[in-house]
C-alpha positions as CSV (number, residue, x, y, z in Angstrom):
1,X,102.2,-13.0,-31.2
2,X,99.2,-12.3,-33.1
3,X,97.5,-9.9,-35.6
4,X,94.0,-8.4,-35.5
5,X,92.1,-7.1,-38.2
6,X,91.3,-3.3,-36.9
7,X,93.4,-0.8,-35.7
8,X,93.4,-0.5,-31.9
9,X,94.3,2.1,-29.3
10,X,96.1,0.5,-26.2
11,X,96.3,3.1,-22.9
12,X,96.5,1.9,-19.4
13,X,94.3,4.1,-17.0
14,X,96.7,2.1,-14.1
15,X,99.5,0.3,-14.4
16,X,102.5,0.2,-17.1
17,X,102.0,-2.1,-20.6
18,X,104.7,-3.2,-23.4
19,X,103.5,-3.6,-26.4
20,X,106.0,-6.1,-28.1
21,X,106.3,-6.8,-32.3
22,X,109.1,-7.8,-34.4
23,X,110.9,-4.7,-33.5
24,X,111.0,-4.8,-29.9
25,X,109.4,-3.7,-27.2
26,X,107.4,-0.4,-26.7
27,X,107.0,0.4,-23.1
28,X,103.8,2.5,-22.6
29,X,103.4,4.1,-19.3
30,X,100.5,6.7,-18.1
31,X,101.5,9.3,-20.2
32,X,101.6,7.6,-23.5
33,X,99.2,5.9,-25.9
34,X,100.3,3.2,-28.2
35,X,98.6,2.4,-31.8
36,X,98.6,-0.7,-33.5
37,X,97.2,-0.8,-36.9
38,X,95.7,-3.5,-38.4
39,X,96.8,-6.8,-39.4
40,X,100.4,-6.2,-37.4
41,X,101.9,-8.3,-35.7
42,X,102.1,-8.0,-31.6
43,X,101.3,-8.9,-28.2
44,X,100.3,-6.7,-25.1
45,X,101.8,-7.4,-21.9
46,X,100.6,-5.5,-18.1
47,X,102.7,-5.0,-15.5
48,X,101.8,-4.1,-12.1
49,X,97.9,-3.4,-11.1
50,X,96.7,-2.4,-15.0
51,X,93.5,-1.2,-16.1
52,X,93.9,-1.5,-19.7
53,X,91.7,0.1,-21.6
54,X,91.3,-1.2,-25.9
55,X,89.6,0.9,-28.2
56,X,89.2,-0.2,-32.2
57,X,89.2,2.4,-35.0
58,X,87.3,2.3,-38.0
59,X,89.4,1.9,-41.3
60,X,87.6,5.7,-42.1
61,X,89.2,6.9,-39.4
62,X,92.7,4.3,-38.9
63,X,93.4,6.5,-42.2
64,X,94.3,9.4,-40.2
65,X,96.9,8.0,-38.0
66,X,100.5,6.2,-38.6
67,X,100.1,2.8,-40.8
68,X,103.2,1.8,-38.4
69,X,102.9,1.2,-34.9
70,X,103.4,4.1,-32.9
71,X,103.4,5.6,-29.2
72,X,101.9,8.8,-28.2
73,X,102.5,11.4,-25.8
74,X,98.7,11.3,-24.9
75,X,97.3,14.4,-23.9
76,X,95.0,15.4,-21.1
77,X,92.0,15.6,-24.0
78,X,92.6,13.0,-25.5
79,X,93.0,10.9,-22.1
80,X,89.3,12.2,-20.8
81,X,88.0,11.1,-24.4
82,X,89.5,7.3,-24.2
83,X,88.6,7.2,-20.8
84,X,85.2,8.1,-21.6
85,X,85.2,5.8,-25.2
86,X,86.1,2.7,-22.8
87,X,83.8,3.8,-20.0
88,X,80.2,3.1,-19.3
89,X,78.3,3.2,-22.5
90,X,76.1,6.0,-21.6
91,X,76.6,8.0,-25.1
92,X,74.4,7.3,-28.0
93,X,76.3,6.2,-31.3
94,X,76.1,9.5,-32.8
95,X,78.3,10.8,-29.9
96,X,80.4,8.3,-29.7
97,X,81.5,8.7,-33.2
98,X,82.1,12.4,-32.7
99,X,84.3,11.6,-29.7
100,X,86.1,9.2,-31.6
101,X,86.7,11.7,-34.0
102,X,87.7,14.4,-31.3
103,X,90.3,11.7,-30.4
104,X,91.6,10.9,-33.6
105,X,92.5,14.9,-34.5
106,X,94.1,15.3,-31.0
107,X,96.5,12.3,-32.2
108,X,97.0,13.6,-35.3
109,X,98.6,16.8,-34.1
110,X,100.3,14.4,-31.3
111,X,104.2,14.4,-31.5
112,X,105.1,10.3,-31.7
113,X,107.3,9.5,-28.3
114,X,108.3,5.8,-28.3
115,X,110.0,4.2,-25.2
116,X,111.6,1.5,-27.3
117,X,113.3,-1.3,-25.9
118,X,114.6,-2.6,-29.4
119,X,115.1,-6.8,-29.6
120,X,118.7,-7.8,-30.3
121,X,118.8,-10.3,-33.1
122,X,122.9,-11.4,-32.0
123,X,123.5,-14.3,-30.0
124,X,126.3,-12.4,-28.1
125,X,123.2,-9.4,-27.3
126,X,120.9,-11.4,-26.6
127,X,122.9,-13.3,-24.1
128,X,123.7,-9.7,-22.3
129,X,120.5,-8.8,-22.5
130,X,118.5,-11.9,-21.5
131,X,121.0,-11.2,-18.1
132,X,120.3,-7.6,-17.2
133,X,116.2,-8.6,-18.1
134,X,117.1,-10.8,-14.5
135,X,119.1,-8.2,-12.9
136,X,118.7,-5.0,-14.3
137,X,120.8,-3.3,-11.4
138,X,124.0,-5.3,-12.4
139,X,126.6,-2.2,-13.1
140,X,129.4,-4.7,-14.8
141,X,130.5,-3.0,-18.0
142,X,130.8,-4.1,-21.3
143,X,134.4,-4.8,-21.4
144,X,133.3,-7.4,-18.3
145,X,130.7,-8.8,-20.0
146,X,132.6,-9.5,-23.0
147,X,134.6,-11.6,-21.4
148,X,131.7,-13.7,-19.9
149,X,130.2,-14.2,-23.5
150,X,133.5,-14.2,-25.2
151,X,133.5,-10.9,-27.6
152,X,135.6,-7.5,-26.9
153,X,133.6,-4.5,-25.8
154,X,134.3,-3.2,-29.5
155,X,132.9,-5.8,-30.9
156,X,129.7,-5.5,-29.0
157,X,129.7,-1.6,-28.9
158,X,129.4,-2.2,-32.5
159,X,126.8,-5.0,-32.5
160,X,124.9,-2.3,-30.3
161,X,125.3,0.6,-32.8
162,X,124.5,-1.6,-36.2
163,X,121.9,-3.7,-34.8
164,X,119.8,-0.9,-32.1
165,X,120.6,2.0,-32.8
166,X,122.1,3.3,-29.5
167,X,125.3,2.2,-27.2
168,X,125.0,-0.4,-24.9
169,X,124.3,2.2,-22.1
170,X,121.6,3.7,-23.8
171,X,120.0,0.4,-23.8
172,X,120.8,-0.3,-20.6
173,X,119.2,2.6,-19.1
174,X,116.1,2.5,-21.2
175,X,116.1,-1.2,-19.9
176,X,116.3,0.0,-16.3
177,X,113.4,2.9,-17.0
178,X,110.9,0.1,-18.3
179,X,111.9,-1.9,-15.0
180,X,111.3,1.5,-12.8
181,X,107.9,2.3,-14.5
182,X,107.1,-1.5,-13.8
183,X,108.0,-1.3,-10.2
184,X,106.7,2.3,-9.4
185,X,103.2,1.1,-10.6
186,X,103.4,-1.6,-8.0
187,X,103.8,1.5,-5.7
188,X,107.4,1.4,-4.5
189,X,109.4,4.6,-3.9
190,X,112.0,6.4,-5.7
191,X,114.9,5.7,-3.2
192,X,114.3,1.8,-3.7
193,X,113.3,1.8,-7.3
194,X,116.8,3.9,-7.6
195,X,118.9,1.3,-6.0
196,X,117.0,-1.8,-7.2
197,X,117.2,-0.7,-10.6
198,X,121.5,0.0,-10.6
199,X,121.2,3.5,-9.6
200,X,124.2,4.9,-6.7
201,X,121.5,7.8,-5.5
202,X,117.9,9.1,-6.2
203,X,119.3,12.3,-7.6
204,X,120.7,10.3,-11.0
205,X,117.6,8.3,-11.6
206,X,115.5,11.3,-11.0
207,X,117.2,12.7,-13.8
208,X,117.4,9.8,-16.2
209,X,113.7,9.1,-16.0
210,X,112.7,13.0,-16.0
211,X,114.7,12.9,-19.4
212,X,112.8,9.7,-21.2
213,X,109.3,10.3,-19.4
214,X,109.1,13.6,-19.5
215,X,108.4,14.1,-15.8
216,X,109.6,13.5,-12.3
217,X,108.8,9.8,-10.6
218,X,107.3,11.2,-7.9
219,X,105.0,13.3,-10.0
220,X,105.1,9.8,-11.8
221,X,103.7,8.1,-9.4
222,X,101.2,11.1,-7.7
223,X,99.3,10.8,-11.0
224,X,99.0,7.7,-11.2
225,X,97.6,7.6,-7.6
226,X,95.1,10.0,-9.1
227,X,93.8,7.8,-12.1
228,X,93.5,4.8,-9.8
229,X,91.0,6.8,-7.7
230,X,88.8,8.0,-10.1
């Protein structure tokens, strides 16, 4: 990991990124934007085709935003303005600032929307998690995996709880969205992003990804189509 002395916008105009810290992992598909202000501590990883597209903020503007990492629903503005920030530099400075500043105000009246994939700190964790990372469709509960690791499914619901804030099938599913967006980007369809990521039909993973993304993977995926031929 490493730190950088100005704030930065990260968006991918193709492609899904994770922005990983000391917290965890922040998956940041099409529709969001992640911040990372200065001096903290992280790393950017791209999955699939990605056009990633960096943009720094002055510390007179960085004021304006979160002084913690954060992820954005990004809106169609403030898209066409990044887009255009990280484009062909065919604006003068003066505009340039101004759209800089256009951007800033849309993401200061932006709702924060993180798809956190938190890090588990617990040997017993990190062992389950290290093996649904590899297989992310394995369906073996926790009571199973217990018994591989050697801890009762109370103990581990617990770890879950105290140490991520959500039940070990919250995780798991926000595990299995972050391998979806990875895998629709690299243009598969729903049917065999459902299966491969430990869904029984494309109607329940329709509905677990509409619920975190906000949207439907085929509209998912039809946008994203859309950026990549621009």
């Amino acid at each position: 990991m490493h730190s950088h002395p100005r704030g930065h916008l990260v968006y991918a105009a193709r492609g899904v990124l994770s922005v990983h810290t000391e917290r965890g992992t922040s998956i940041v598909p099409a529709n969001r934007l992640a911040w990372t202000p200065a001096g903290s501590t992280h790393y950017h990883r791209a999955h699939g085709h990605t056009d990633m597209r960096i943009l720094f903020l002055p510390a007179s503007l960085a004021r304006f935003v979160p002084n913690h990492p954060a992820v954005f629903v990004v809106s169609d503005l403030a898209r066409e303005v990044l887009l255009t920030l990280t484009g062909p530099r065919d604006h003068d400075r003066a505009a340039r600032a101004r759209l800089r500043r256009v951007l800033v105000d849309e993401l200061h009246e932006a709702h924060e929307q993180p798809l956190q994939l938190p890090e588990p700190h617990d040997d017993r964790l990190q062992a389950i998690a290290q093996a649904l990372r590899k297989e992310p469709a394995d369906n073996t509960s926790l009571a199973e995996l217990g018994q591989t690791i050697g801890a009762s499914a109370r103990t581990l619901s617990r770890l879950f709880h105290n140490e991520l804030g959500m039940t070990f099938y919250q995780w798991r599913t926000q595990l299995r969205i972050y391998h979806a967006l990875v895998l629709l980007a690299d243009g598969h369809d729903t049917t065999h992003v459902a299966h491969a990521c430990g869904w029984a039909n494309p109607s329940s993973f329709i509905t677990a990804f509409t619920n975190i993304i906000g949207t439907t993977p085929g509209r998912h995926r039809t946008s994203h189509q859309r950026r990549t031929t621009r």
